[in-house]
N, C-alpha and C positions, 0 to 999 in steps of 0.2 A: 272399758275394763276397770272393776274398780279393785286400787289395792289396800292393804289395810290390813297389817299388823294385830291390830284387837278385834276382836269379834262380837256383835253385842250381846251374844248367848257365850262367853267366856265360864267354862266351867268346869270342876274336875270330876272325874267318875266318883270318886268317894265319895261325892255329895248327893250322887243318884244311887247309890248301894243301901242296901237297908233290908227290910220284910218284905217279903213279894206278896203278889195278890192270892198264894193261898197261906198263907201265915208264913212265920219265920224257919218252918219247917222248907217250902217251898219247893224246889226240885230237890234238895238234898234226901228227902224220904227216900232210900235206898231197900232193895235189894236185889240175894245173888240167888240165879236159881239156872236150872239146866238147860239148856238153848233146845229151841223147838224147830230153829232152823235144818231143810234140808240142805247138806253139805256135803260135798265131794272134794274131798286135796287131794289135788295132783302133785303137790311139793309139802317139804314139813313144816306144819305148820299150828303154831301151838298160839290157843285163846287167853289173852294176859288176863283180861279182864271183862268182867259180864255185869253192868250193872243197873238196875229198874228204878227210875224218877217218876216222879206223880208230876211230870208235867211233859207235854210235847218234844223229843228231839229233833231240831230242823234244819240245821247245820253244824258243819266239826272240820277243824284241820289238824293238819302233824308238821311238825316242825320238820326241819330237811334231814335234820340225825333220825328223830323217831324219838326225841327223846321228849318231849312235851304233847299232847294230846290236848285238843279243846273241845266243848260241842258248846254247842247256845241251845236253849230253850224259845219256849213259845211264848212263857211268863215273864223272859227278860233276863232270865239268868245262865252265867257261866260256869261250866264245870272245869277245872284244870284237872292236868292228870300231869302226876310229874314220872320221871325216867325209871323213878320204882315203882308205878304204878297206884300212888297213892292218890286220893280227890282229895280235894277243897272244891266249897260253893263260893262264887261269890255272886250276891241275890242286889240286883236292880231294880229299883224302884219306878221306872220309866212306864211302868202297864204298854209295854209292846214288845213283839218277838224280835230275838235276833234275828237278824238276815241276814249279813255277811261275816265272817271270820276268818283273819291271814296271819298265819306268824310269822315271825321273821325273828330266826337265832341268833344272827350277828348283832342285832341290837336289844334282844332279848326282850322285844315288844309284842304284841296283837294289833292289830285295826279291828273293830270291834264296830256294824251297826244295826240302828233300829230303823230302819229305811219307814217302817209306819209314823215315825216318831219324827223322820226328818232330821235323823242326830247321829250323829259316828264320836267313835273318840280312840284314843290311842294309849294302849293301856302297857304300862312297865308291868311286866310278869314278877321284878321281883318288889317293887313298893308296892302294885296291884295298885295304881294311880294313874292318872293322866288327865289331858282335858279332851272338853266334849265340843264337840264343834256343830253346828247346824249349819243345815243346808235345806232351804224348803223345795219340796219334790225330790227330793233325794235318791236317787234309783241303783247305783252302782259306786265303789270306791275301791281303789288299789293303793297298794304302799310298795314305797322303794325298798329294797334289802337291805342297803347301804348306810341309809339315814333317815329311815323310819320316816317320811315324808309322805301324805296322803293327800291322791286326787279323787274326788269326787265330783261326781256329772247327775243332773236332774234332769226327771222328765215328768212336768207337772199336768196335772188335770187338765188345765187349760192355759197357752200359751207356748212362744219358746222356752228352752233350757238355759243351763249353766255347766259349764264347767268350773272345777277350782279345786284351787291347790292349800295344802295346810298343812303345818309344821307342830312340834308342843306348844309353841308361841302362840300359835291359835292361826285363821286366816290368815294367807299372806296374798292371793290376788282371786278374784272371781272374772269369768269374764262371759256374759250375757250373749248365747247366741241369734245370731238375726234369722235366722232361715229354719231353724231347727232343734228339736229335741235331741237328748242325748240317752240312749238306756247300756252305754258301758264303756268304761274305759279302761287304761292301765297307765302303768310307769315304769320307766328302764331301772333296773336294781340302782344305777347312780342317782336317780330324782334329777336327771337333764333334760327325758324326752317324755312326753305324754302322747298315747294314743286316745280319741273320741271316734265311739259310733253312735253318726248321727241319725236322727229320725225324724220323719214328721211328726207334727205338732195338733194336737184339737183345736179345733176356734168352735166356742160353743160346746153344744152336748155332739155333734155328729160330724161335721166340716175338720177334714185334714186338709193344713197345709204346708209349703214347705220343701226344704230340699234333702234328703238323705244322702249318709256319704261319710268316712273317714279323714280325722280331722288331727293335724298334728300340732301340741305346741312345745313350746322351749320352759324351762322352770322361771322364766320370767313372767310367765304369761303372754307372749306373744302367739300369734298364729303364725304357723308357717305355710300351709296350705290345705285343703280340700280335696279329695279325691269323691268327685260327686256318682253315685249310684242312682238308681228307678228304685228299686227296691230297701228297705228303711235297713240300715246295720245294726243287727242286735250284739252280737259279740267282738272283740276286740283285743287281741292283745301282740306286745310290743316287745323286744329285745336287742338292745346294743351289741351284742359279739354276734349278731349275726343283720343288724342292722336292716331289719325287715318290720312291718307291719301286717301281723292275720287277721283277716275280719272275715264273719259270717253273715250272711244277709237273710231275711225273713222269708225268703225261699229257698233257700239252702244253699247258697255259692261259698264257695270257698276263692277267699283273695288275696294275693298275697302281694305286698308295694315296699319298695324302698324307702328309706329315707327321704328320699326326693320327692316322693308320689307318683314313680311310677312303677304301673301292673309289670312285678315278675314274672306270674303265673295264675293257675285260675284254676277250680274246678268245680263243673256245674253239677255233679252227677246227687243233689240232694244230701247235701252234709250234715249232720248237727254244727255244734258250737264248735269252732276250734281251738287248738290248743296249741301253745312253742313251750319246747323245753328250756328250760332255765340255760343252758347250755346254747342255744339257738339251733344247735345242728338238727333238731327234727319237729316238723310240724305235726300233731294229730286230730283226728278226727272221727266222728261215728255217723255211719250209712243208716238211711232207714229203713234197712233192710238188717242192720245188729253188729256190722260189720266196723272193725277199729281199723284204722287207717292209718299207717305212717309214711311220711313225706321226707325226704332230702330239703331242707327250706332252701337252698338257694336256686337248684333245678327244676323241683314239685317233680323228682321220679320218686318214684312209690318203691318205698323201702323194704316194708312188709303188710301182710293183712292178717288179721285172725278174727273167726266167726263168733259170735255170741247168739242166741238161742232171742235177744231181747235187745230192743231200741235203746241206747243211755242217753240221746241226745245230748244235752248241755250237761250234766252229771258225768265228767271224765276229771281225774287225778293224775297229772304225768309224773315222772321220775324224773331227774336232774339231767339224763343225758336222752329222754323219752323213749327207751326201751322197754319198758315195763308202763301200762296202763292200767287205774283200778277206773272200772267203768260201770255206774250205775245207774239201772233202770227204777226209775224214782216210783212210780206209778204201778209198777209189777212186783216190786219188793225184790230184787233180783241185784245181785252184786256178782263181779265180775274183774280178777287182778288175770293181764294178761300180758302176754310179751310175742318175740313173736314164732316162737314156737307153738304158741296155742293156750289155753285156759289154763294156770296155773293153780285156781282156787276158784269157788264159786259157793255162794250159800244161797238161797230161795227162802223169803221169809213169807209169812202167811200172813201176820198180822197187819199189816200197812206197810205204806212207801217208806223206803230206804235210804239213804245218800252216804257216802263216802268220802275217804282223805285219803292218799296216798305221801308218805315221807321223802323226802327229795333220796333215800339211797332205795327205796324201793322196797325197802325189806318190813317194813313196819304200814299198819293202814288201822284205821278205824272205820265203824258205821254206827248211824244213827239210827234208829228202825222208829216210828211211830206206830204206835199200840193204838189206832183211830178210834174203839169202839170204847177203850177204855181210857181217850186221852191222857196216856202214859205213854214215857218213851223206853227203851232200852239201849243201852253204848256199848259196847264191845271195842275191843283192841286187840291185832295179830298181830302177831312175830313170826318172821320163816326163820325156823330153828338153824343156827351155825353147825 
């Protein structure tokens, strides 16, 4: 494990901000026009905001109030949207798409990365500064609530992964796995517990090898232990007030493990990715059959279900106490806020795939829609009226 305070790619985002690849105009080319989505509210619910970019939308979160909005682009850039509903660009010079995006309100940060780029960085929402950290093969990153603290795990072309940990200071430990790739991890809201899900690895163009399997460390960088799988963990995530690890595997099981590493509960019936509430008290998930899932995490009794018309797989949004789901079907163009009385809102867009955020009180969400034929995106923002 190696540790190490500086990083040799130590950099701050201001220094990758600039003109984008279509001029300085970039994604900021706006406009507002009438939504062409079909929509059905079941609750009230009023459109803050409708706005069209001249470049791809690919991901967006909402802060836990609802009061800050992001989305990334395909060209590299970010759009904030603050609690009045106002944009700013800020245009990255990196020539690669956002891939990930996390706010976090208590420290008034983003995690922010270009997973093509092999680059994340941690950006002050009010200086719109931070640094930029690499990681080559870079596949998945989470930040702690608490202290803005980011893990990130790789999962390269060829060879084992990484995991590692990084602060504003830049690295503070990597630690090279022997047996396996990694495609996701998380971090306890205090930056003390890291979950990894492992996977095999390429040797070559075609040869996996390798062990899969859920992997826990301490913010020192230690291992604490392995819970080995047959099947590779694509999903993963982690929560101290309820002191559980969920993982998803690449045929669909749902797992669920203690701190300790061992299996609470299990279900095989074909899951997508799953999900814990910030809160811990509820696990979710999506059937491929459309179906959202809520679990009791310390039991696995099933709390409630409610149908959807469409698959969200790994595209689900929870709420703070996981009562409320915004679940999207990325590939159908099909959005979905649910609880569990049944479909509270739903829109059906035509132009291209969709993705969603939901706000930790449930009452606020965004989507991103992709305009595919005319590589443009669209952003919208709801409110369920008080």
């Amino acid at each position: 494990m190696a540790k190490n305070s500086k990083h040799s790619r130590r950099a701050l985002l201001s220094l990758i901000t600039g003109s984008t690849i279509a001029g300085t105009a970039g994604a900021s080319a706006q406009t507002h026009r009438k939504t062409t989505a079909a929509m059905r509210q079941q609750t009230s619910v009023e459109q803050v905001v409708q706005d069209r970019y001249t470049a791809v939308s690919l991901v967006t979160d909402v802060s836990a109030s609802g009061d800050t909005v992001l989305f990334g682009f395909g060209n590299g850039d970010l759009v904030i949207y603050d609690a009045n509903r106002q944009s700013e660009l800020l245009p990255f010079t990196e020539n690669s798409r956002i891939s990930h995006i996390q706010i976090e309100e208590a420290t008034n940060t983003a995690a922010l990365a270009w997973m093509d780029a092999d680059i994340y960085g941690l950006l002050d929402l009010t200086t719109q500064d931070g640094p930029v950290i690499e990681h080559p093969g870079l596949w998945d990153i989470a930040m702690a609530s608490e202290d803005a603290t980011i893990a990130s795990v790789s999962s390269p072309i060829d060879g084992q992964g990484s995991v590692m940990l990084a602060t504003e200071g830049g690295q503070q430990w990597r630690d090279n796995l022997d047996e396996a790739a990694a495609s996701s991890v998380d971090i306890t809201a205090d930056g003390e517990t890291i979950a990894v899900g492992g996977t095999q690895y390429l040797v070559g163009a075609l040869e996996q090898e390798g062990t899969p399997g859920v992997m826990l460390y301490d913010s020192d960088g230690e291992h604490q232990w392995t819970y080995e799988t047959d099947i590779d963990v694509i999903a993963t995530q982690i929560n101290a007030e309820s002191e559980c690890v969920v993982a998803g595997t690449d045929d669909g099981q749902l797992l669920v493990l203690d701190f300790a590493g061992e299996l609470l509960w299990e279900d095989q019936q074909l899951v997508g990715w799953p999900y814990i509430s910030n809160d811990g008290s509820t696990v979710i998930n999506s059937t491929v059959e459309g179906t959202i899932q809520a679990y009791d995490t310390a039991t696995g009794e099933e709390q409630w279900t409610t149908e959807t018309e469409t698959i969200a797989s790994g595209d689900l949004s929870v709420n703070e106490d996981g009562t409320r789901v915004l679940a999207s079907a990325r590939t159908e163009g099909e959005v979905y806020l649910v609880e569990e009385s049944g479909i509270l809102w739903e829109n059906a867009y035509d132009v291209g795939p969709a993705v969603g955020a939901l706000s930790g009180t449930g009452r606020t969400w965004s989507v991103g829609i992709q305009q595919t034929e005319e590589q443009t995106g669209r952003v919208e923002i709801y409110e369920e009226s008080t």
